[in-house]
C-alpha positions in Angstrom: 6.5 39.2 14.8 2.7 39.3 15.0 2.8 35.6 13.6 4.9 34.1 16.0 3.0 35.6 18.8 0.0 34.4 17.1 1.7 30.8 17.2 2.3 31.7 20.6 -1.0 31.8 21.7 -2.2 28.6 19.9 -2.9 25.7 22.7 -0.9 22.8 22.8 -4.1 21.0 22.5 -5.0 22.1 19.4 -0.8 22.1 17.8 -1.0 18.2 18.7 -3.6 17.1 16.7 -2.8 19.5 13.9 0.9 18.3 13.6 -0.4 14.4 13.8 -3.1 15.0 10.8 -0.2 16.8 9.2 2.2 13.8 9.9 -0.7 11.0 8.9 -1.5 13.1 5.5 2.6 13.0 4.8 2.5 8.9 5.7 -0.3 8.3 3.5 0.6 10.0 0.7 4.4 8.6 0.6 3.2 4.9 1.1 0.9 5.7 -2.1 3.6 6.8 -4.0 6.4 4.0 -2.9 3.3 1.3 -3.9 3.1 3.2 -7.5 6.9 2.6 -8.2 7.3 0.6 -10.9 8.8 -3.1 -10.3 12.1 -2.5 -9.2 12.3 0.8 -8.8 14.4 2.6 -5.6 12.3 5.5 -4.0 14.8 8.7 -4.2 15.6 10.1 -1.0 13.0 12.6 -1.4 10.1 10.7 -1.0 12.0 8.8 1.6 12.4 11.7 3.8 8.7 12.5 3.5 7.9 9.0 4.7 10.2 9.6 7.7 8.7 12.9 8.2 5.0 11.0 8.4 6.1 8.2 10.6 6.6 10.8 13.3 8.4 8.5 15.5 11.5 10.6 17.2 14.4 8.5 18.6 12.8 5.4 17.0 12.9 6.0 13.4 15.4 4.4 10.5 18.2 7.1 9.0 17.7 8.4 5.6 20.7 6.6 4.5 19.7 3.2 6.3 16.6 3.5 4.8 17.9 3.9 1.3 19.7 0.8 1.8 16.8 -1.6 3.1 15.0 0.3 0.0 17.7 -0.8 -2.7 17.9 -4.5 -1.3 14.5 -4.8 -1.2 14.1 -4.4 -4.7 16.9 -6.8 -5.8 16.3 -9.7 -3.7 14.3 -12.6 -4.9 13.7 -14.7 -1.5 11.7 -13.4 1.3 12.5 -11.2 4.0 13.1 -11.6 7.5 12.8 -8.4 9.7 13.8 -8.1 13.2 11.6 -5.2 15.2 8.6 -3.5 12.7 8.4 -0.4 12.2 9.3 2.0 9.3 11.1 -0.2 7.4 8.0 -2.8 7.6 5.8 -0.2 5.7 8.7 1.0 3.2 9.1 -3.4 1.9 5.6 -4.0 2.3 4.9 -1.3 -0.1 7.9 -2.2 -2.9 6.8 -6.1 -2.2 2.9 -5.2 -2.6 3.2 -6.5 -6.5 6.0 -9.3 -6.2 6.4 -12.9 -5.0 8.3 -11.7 -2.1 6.4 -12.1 1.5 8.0 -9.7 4.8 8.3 -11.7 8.2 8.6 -9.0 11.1 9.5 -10.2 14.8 7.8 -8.3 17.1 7.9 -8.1 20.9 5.9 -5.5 21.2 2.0 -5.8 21.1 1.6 -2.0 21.2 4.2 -1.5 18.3 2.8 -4.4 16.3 -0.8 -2.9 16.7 0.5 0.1 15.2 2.4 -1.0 12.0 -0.9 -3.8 11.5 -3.4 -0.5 11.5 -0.7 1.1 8.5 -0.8 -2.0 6.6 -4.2 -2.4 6.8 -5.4 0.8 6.3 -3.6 0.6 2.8 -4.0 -2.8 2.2 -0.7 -3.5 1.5 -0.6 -7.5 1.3 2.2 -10.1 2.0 3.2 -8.3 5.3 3.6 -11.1 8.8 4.1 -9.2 12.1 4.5 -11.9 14.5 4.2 -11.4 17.8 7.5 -13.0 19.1 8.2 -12.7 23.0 11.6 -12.4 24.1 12.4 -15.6 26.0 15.7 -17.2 27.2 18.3 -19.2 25.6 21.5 -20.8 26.1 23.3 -17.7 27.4 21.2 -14.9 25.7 17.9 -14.1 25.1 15.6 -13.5 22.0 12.6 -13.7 19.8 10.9 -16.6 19.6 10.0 -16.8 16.6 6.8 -18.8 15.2 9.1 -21.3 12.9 6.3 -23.6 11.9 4.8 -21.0 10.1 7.7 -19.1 9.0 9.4 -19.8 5.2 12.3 -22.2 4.8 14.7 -19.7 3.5 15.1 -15.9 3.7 17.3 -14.1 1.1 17.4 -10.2 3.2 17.6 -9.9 6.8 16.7 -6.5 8.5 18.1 -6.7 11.9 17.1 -3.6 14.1 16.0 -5.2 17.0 15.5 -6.6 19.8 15.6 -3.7 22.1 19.9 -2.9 22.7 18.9 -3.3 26.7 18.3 -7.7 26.2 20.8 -10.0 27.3 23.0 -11.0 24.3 21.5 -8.1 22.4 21.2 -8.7 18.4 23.1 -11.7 18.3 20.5 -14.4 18.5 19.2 -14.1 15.1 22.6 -16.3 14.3 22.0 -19.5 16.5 18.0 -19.2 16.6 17.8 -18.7 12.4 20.7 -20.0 11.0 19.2 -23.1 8.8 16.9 -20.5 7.2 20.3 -18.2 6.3 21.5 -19.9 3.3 24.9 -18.6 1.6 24.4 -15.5 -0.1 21.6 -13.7 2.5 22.2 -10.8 3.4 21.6 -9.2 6.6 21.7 -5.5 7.5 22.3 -4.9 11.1 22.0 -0.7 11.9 23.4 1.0 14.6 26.6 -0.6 13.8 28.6 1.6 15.5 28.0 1.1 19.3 29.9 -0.7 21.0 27.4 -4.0 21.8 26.9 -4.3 17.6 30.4 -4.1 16.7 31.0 -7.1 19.4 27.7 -8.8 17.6 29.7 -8.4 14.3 32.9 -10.1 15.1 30.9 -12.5 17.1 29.1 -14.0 14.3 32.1 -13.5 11.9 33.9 -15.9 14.2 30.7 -18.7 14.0 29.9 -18.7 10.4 31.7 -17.1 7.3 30.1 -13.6 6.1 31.9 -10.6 3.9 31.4 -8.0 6.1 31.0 -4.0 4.5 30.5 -1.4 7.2 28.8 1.7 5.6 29.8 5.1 7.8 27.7 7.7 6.6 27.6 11.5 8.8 26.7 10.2 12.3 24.9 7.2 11.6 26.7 3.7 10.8 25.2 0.6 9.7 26.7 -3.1 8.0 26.3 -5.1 5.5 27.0 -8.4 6.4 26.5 -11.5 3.2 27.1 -15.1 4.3 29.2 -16.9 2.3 
């Protein structure tokens, strides 16, 4: 009893900053231990869930099993990697990629969001990382990143699509039309959230405009797909 009321009487101005240093210390020390991995090597859920816990980012962060998914393909493909929305998941490849041929491109729309994830990468110099900033513009009926092409790889052999925000106009489902030449047979994509309603429509959507074996994974609350073009 005399502990919680001491808890009690903390300020939330001094709790803050003690559960961010907490949070930063639990970051840090998971990204050095996912760039240790050998070659290969799948982070258990573990370290995972302390890298979740140190990203801090409530309502906005990938689910353990998601996560465990982007970390497996990660590790087994041999082309580069297109990412749609940065965030966790940027850190978690950035940090398996650190000692391979295998370069992360991340879409962002944010500046604020970027400028985050950028200050993580830098501050452990984890290499072969490309957050570009990518405004949402128009297109023929839906709108989307716009992505600097010019700049970006021919080919990508792992696509993680979490983004843009579920609010734009055609949601998810530009990353088709807009990337398609650089979406060779055999890439995979993983879209999350593949349960609401506006995802499962983006599924059958692109199913009926290009061939893809589609896996839906259904794991406690949280779904998420699998999606291989053929």
């Amino acid at each position: 009893m005399g502990n919680f009321k001491l808890k009690a009487l903390v300020p939330k101005a001094i709790k803050r900053p003690i559960r961010e240093a907490l949070s930063r210390s639990k970051l840090n020390r998971a990204i050095t231990r996912i760039a240790r991995l050998n070659d290969g090597q799948v982070p258990n859920r573990e370290l995972l869930e302390e890298l979740i816990q140190g990203w801090s980012n409530d309502g906005f962060v990938a689910n353990l099993d998601y996560l465990e998914e982007v970390a497996r393909r990660t590790v087994e493909t041999s082309g580069n990697i297109l990412e749609c929305g940065s965030g966790i998941t940027t850190i978690l490849m950035g940090a398996l990629c650190a000692r391979r041929k295998t370069e992360v491109w991340s879409l962002e729309n944010s500046d604020e969001w970027a400028n985050r994830t950028n200050e993580i990468l830098e501050r452990h110099e984890i290499p072969k990382v490309h957050i570009c900033a990518a405004p949402l513009i128009e297109y023929d009926g839906f709108s989307w990143y716009d992505p600097p092409l010019s700049k970006m790889p021919n080919e990508f052999s792992l696509v993680i699509c979490d983004g843009p925000p579920g609010n734009t106009k055609g949601g998810r489902y530009g990353l088709l039309p807009v990337m398609s030449q650089r979406l060779a047979r055999g890439t995979v994509v993983l879209v999350d959230d593949a349960g609401r309603a506006g995802e499962v429509e983006l599924i059958k959507r692109w199913e009926s405009e290009a061939r893809f074996e589609t896996k839906v994974v259904s794991r406690a609350d949280h779904v998420f797909a699998v999606m291989r073009r053929m």
